[in-house]
N, C-alpha and C positions, 0 to 999 in steps of 0.2 A: 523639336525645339521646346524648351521650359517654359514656362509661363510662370514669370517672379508673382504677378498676383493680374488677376480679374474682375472687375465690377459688372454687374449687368444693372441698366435702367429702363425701367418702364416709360415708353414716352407717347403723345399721341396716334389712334390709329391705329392698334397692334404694333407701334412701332418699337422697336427694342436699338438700346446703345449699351455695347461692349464697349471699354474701356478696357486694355493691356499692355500689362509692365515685361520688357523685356529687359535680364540684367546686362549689365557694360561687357561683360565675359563671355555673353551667349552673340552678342554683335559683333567683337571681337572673334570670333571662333568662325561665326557666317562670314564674316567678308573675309578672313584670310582661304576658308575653303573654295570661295569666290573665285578672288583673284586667284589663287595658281588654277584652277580650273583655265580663266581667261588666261592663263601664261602659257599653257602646254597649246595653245591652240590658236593663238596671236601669233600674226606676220608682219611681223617689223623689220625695214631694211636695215642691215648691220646684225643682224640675227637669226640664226635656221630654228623653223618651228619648233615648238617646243623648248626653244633655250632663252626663250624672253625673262628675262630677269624682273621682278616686283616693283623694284624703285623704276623702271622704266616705264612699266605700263600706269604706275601712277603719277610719277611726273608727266606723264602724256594726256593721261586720258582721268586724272583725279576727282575733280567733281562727277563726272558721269559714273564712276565707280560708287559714288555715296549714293548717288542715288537709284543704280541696280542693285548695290547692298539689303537697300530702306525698303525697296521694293520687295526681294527674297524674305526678308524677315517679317515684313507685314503679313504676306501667303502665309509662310507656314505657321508662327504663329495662331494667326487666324486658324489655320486647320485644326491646330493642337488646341486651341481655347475652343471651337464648334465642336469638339468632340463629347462632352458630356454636358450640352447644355440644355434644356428643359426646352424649348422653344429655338426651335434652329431655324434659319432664314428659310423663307420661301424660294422655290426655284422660280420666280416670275422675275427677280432683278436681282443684282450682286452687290452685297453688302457695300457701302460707301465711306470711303473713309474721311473722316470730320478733320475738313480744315487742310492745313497743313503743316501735318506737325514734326520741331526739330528732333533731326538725328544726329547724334556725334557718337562716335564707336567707343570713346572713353567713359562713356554716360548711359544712365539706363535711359532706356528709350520706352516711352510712354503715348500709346496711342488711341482713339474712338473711332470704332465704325457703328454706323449705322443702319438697321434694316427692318426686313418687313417679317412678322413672324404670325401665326396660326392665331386667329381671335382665340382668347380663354373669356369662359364667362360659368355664370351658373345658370344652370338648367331652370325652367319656369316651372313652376307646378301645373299638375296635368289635373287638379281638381277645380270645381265649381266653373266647366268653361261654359260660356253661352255666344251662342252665333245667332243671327237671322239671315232666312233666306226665303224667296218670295213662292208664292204657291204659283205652280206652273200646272196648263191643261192643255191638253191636247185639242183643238176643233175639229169644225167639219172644215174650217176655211183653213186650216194648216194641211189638210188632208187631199186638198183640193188644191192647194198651189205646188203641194208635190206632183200629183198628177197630171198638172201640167207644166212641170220640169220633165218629165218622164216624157208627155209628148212632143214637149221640144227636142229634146234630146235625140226621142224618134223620127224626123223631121226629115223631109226630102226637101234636097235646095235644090232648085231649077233656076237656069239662067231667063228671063224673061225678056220681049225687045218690044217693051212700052212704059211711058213715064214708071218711073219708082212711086210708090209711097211709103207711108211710115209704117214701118215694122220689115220692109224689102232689106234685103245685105245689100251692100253698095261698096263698091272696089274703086276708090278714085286716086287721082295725085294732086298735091297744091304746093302751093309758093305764095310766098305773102311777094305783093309787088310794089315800089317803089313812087314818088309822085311821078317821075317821067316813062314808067310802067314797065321800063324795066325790074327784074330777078333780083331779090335782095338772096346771096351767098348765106345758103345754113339755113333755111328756113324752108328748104321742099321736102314733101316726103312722096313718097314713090309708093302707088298699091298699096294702098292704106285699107282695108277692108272694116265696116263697121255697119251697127245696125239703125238704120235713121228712126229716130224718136227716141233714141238712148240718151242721145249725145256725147258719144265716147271719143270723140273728137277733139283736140285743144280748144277748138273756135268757136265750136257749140254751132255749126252752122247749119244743123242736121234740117230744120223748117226752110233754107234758104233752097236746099237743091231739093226739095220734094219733089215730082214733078221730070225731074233730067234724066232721058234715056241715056244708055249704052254710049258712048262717040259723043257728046253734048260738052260744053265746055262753060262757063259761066263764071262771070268775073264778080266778086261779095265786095261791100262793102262794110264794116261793123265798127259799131264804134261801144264798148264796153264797159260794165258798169264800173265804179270806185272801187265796188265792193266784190269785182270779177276773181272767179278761184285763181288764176294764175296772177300773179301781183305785177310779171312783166306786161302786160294789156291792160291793170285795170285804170279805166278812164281815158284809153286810148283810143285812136280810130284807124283801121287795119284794112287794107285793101290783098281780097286774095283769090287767087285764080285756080279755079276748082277744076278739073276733068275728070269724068265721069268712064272707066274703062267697062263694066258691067255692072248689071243690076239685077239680085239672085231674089228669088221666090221662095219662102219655107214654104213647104205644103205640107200642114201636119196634118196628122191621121185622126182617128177617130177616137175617143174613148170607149173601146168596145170592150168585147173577147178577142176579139184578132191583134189588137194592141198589146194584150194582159198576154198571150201568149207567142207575140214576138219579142216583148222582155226577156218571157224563161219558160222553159218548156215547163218550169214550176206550178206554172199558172194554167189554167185552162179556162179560168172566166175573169172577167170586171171585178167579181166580189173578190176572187181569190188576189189582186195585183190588189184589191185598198187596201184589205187586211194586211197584206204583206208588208203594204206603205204602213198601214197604221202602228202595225208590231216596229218599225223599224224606226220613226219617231219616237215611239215609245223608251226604244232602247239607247237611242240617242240622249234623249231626254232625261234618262235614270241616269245615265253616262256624266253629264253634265252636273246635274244636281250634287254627283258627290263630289263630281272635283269643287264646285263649288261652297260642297260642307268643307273639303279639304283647304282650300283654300284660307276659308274664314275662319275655319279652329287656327291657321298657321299665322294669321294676324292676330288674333288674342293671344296667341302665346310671344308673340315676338312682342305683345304691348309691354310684356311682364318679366323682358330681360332686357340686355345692353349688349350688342354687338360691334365691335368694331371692328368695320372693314377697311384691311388695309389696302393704301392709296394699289400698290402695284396688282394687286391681285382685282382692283374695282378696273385699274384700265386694260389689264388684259380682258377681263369680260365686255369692255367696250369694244377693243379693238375686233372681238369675234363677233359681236353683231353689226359691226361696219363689214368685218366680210361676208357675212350671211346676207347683207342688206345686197350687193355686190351680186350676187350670186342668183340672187330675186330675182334683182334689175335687169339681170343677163347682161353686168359690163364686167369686163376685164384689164379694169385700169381706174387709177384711184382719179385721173382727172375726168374724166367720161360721167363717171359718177357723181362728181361735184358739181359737174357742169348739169345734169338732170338735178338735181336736189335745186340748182339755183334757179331754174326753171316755175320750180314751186313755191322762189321766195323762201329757202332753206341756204343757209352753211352747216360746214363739216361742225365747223365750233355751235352751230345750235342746235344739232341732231345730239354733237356727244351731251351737251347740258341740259334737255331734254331726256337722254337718258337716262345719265346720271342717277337719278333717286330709284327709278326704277331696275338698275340694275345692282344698285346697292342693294335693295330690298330683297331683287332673287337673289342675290349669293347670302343673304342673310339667313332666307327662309331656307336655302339648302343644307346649311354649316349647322344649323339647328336642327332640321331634321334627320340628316346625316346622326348626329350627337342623341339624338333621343331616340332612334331605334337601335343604335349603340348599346345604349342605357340599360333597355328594356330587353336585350337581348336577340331579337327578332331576328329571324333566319328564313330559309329555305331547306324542303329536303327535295331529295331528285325526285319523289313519285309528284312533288309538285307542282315540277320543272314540269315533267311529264306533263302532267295534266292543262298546265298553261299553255304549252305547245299544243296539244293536241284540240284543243281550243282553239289555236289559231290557225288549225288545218281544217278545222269543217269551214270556216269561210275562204278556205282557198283553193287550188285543183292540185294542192302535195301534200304527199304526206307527213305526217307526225315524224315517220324516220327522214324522210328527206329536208325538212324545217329544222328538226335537231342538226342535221349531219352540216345542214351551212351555216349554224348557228355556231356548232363549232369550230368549223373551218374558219370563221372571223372573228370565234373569243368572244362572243356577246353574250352566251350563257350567265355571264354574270350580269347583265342586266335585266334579264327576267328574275333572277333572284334576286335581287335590290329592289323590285316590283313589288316582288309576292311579301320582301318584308314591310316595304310603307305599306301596305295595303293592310297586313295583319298590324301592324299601328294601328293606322287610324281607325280598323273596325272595332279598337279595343278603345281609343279615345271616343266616338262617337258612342257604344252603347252608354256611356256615362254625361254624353255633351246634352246640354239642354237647345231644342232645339226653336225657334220662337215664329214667327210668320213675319215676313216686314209688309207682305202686300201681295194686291192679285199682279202677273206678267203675262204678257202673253207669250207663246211660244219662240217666238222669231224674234222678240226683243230679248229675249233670254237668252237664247242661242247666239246671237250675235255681242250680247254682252260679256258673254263667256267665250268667246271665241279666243 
């Protein structure tokens, strides 16, 4: 189909409005190609298919003809004007058409759609950037709460049959109960397994059963602060009936040589399992820091352009960490999930606006990064494929050929090459970046701020 003429307008958002002229001739031409189409194939009594006559099917069926007419020309149209245009709708929604506008087949028909098209901007200068970032050290006391993750981890649980105390695992069932001490419906849980003195419990009642063997039963009473994490209890008073089915003993081992080399036969003493801790913080730690330089050159650069993310492309990245969230949670259903979030004193509406800014910001920070290793040209070659790969076989029990071979088999080769290029970025941005100190950190408050 022709296109008598075309406007495009820049509107908020990345949002773009086409505006198209179709002439009287070209609508005229569409709807009689239409209608006998609908004539060879309309069953009208007093008529064998195929022999329906024009003036029938529109004295019959007239107005819905104009508006299957409106409809075919609006498509293809649209096809014919999308085809050379600079910024083509995003596949996350379908252009919209503005309003409702008139059609009459003796008339040129003139129409707007609107849609969501690709941010354009300019690039920020990649000179004078400066970032801070806090001086991090390893201790002896980071070193040592590893080693005692490690002998947790190590840990023999044995069932014991005398009072629990804090730090025992504890397997119980409860039910909150009613004033006439009946079961209140949806509030029991069954073999709830936790460690008393954590408090990983809703009720926090880990002090209350210290004390309760194996078979022991006990009925709580609590009454909870204003300011209680769950907002359903706070200021409330809960009566709940606890059973106690077992109560496990860790019995961890020793910080020796027998520890260091029931880890990994790597090891054969105490000194060899710290070093190995301490090289592994270490590497954690360098690990971090850069995503951290990374991070903070991609806020200065985004201080020093204008992005605009468009609305559908911001809620389809919402809608994928509602199912990622989903997926955490271990539910399989969007009420199941709502009903947990409201648990916490959340809705669905204040987790997406909550979002919101922070996911405008990573598709920001993508679309621009994306764009400037564009810019700069940055690639991969396959020895370096290689090389990346065979880097990720010495920490694992396969090889470099067997890592390649299912890397292919899923088409993800191209994501270790979109690796190796941010990477050759940013090593070319930081030798230039100034880098400045904000402050001392310690290890774990770093690591979890970067998490």
């Amino acid at each position: 189909m022709e296109i008598a003429e075309k406007r495009i307008e820049e509107l908020e958002l990345s949002r773009i409005r086409m505006t198209i002229t179709v002439r009287a001739q070209d609508l005229r031409s569409e709807y009689d190609a239409m209608i006998n189409e609908y004539a060879k194939q309309a069953r009208i009594d007093g008529f064998r298919k195929g022999h329906v006559p024009v003036s029938v099917l529109e004295r019959k069926f007239g107005p819905s003809l104009k508006t299957d007419a409106k409809a075919r020309v609006v498509e293809k149209a649209l096809e014919t004007a999308l085809k050379d245009v600079s910024r083509p709708p995003l596949a996350y929604e379908m252009p919209e058409l503005e309003n409702d506008p008139s059609f009459e087949l003796d008339s040129d028909f003139t129409f707007s759609v609107n849609y969501d098209a690709f941010p354009v901007f300019e690039l920020p200068s990649l000179d004078g950037i400066e970032i801070e970032i806090p001086t991090v050290a390893i201790t002896q006391e980071d070193i040592d709460r590893e080693l005692e993750d490690i002998r947790q981890r190590n840990a023999i649980v044995v069932e014991k049959d005398r009072p629990s105390e804090i730090g025992d695992i504890v397997i119980a069932s409860f039910v909150e109960l009613a004033e006439d001490g009946s079961e209140i419906s949806g509030t029991s849980r069954q073999d709830f397994s936790f460690e008393l003195g954590k408090n990983l419990n809703i009720y926090k009642f880990d002090d209350e059963i210290v004390g309760l063997k194996a078979g022991d039963e006990k009925t709580i009473v609590k009454t909870f602060p204003d300011d209680f994490e769950y907002p359903e209890y706070a200021g409330k008073t809960v009566t709940i009936k606890v059973s106690v089915s077992k109560v496990k003993h860790q019995d961890l081992p020793d910080l020796d040589d027998e520890l260091a080399q029931d880890v990994s036969e790597k090891y054969k003493t105490l000194d060899d399992l710290k070093e190995a801790v301490r090289a592994h913080l270490t590497e954690n730690l360098q690990t971090r820091l850069r995503k951290a330089k990374e991070h903070a050159i991609m806020d200065e650069l985004l201080k020093k352009t204008k992005i605009s993310i468009p609305r559908s492309m911001l809620a389809t990245e919402i809608a994928m960490r509602w199912e990622s969230l989903k997926q955490q949670m271990g539910v399989d259903s969007e009420e199941h999930l709502e009903m947990l979030l409201e648990m916490s004193g959340k809705t669905r509406e204040q987790i997406y606006n909550e979002w919101g800014p922070l996911a405008e910001k990573a598709l920001a920070t993508n679309i621009l990064l994306d764009k400037l290793i564009e810019a700069g040209s940055y690639t991969s070659t396959d020895e370096e494929v290689d090389a990346e790969i065979a880097k990720e076989a010495s920490h694992s029990t396969m090889s470099p050929a067997e890592i390649k071979t299912e890397y292919e088999k899923h088409g993800t080769i191209k994501y270790i090459k979109e690796d190796i290029a941010i990477r050759k970025f940013f090593d070319d941005i930081l030798s230039s970046t100034t880098i400045k100190e904000s402050g001392q950190m310690s290890y774990l408050d770093f690591m979890k701020k970067n998490d």
